[in-house]
C-alpha positions in Angstrom: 38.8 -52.9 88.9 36.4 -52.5 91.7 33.6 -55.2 91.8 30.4 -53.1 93.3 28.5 -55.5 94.5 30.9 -56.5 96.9 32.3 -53.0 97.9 30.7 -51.0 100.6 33.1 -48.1 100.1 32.3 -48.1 95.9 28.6 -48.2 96.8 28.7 -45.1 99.0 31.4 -43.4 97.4 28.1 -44.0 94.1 25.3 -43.1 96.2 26.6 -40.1 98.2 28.1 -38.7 94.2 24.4 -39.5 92.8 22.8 -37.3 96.0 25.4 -34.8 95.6 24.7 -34.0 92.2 21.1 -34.5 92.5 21.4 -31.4 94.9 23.6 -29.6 92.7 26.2 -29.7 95.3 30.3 -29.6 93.5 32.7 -29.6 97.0 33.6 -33.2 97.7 30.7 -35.0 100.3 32.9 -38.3 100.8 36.9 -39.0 101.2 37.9 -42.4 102.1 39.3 -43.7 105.0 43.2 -44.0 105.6 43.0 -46.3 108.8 42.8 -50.1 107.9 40.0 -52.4 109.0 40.8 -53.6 112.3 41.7 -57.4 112.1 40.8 -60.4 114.4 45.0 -60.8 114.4 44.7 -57.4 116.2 42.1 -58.4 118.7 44.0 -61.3 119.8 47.2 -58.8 120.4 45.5 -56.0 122.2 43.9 -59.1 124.6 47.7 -60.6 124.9 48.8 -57.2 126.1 46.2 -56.4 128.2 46.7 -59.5 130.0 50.9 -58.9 129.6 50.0 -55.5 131.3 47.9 -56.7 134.2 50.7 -59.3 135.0 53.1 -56.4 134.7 51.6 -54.0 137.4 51.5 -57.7 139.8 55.0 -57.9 139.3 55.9 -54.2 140.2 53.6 -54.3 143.1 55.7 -58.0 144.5 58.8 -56.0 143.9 57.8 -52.9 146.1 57.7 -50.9 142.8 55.7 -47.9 141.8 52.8 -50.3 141.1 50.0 -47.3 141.1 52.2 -45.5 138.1 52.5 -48.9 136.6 48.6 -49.3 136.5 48.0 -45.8 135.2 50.3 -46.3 132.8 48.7 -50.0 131.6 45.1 -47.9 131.6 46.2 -45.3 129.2 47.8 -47.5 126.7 44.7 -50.3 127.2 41.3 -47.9 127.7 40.1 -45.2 125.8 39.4 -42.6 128.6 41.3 -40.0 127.0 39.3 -40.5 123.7 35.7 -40.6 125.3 33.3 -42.5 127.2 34.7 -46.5 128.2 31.9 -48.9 129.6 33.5 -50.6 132.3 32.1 -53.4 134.5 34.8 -54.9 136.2 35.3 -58.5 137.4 35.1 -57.8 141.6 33.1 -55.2 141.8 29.4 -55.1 143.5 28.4 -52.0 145.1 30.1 -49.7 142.7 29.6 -51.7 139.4 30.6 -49.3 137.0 33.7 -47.7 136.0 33.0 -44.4 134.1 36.6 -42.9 134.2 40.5 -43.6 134.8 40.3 -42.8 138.7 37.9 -45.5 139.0 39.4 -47.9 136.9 42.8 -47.2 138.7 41.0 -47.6 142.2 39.8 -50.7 140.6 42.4 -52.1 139.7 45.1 -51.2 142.9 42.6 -49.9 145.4 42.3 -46.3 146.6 39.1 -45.1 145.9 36.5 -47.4 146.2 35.6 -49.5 149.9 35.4 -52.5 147.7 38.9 -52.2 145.8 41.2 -54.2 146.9 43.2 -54.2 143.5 42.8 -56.7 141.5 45.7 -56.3 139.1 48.1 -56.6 142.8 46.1 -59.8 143.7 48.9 -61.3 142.0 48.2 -63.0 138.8 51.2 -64.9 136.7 49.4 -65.1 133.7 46.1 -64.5 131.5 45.1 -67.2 129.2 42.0 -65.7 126.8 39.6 -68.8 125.2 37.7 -66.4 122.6 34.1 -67.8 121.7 33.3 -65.1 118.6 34.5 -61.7 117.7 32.4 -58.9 115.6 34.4 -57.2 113.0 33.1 -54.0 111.2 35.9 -51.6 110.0 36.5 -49.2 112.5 35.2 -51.6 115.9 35.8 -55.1 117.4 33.8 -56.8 119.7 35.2 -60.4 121.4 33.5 -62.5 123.6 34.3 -65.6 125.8 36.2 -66.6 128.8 39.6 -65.5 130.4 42.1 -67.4 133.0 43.1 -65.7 135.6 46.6 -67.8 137.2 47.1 -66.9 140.7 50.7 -65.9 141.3 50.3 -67.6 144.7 48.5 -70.4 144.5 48.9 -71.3 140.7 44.7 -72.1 140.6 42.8 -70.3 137.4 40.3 -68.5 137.7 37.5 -68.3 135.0 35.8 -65.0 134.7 33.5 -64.8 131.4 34.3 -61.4 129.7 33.3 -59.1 126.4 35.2 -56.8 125.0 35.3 -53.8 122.6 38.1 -52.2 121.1 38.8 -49.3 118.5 41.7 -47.4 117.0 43.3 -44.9 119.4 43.2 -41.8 117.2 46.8 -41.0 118.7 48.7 -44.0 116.8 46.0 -46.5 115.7 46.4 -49.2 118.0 43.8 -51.0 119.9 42.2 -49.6 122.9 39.0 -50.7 125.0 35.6 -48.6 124.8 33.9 -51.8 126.8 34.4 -54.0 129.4 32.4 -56.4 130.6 33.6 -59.2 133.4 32.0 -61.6 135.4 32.3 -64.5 137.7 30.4 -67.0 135.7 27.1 -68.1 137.3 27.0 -71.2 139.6 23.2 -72.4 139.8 22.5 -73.5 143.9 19.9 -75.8 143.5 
């Protein structure tokens, strides 16, 4: 039995039936959704991952691997530039503080295309510790906020950068992929 008050899908599924036969309309105006609410479980994954992946393309650029193939790869499965439009603000970046498409964000993070890349993913890092402050849930986005450590492969020092981030379904196979990105350096008061 369907309580609804508490059901968002029963109370459209009621209102958009009561406008469609107030208009006299008959063809169905409303078919429910087969992809499941994302889940804070999910979040947490898809930010494990990401940070997995950006270790990953470190790792192949020590070993004199194809790191470049390695980060294109980590941006297709990570960012939704195939799907439409990602808000990107990377970390290290100042003069070009935007990244509006995958050759960006690949110059970002390996260098190439922007003076100011000097690829951040090759810096090295050995590992990404996320400290989430809050997430926002609605069924078909997730927004996290909070900080994320940054371990230098070489020195072992973190390095705190304060981030937000959103994710939705790929439409390809439903797992999380980023639509925003927002780092930063946190701020350091010189007074």
């Amino acid at each position: 039995m369907i309580n609804l008050k508490q059901s968002r899908l029963a109370r459209h599924l009621v209102a958009s039936t009561l406008l469609a036969v107030v208009a006299g309309v008959v063809t169905p105006v409303f078919a429910e959704s087969t992809t499941a609410p994302i889940t804070e479980a999910e979040v947490v994954a898809a930010e494990t991952s990401w940070g997995t992946g950006l270790v990953q393309i470190g790792d192949v650029f020590t070993k004199g691997g194809d790191f470049k193939a390695a980060a294109s790869t980590f941006i297709d499965e990570h960012y939704a530039f195939n799907d439409g439009t990602v808000l990107f603000k990377p970390t290290k970046a100042a003069i070009d503080e935007f990244r509006e498409d995958k050759q960006q964000a690949l110059s970002y993070f390996v260098g190439g295309m922007e003076p100011e890349d000097h690829g951040f993913a090759i810096n090295p890092w050995s590992k990404v510790r996320f400290d989430n402050k809050g997430f926002y849930i609605d069924e078909d986005s997730a927004i996290a906020m909070g900080n994320y450590y940054f371990t230098d492969a070489k020195t072992g020092k973190d390095v705190k950068v304060d981030f937000t981030m959103g994710f939705k379904r790929a439409p390809s196979d439903g797992h999380l992929e980023l639509f925003l990105q927002h780092s930063s350096l946190p701020y350091e008061p010189k007074h």
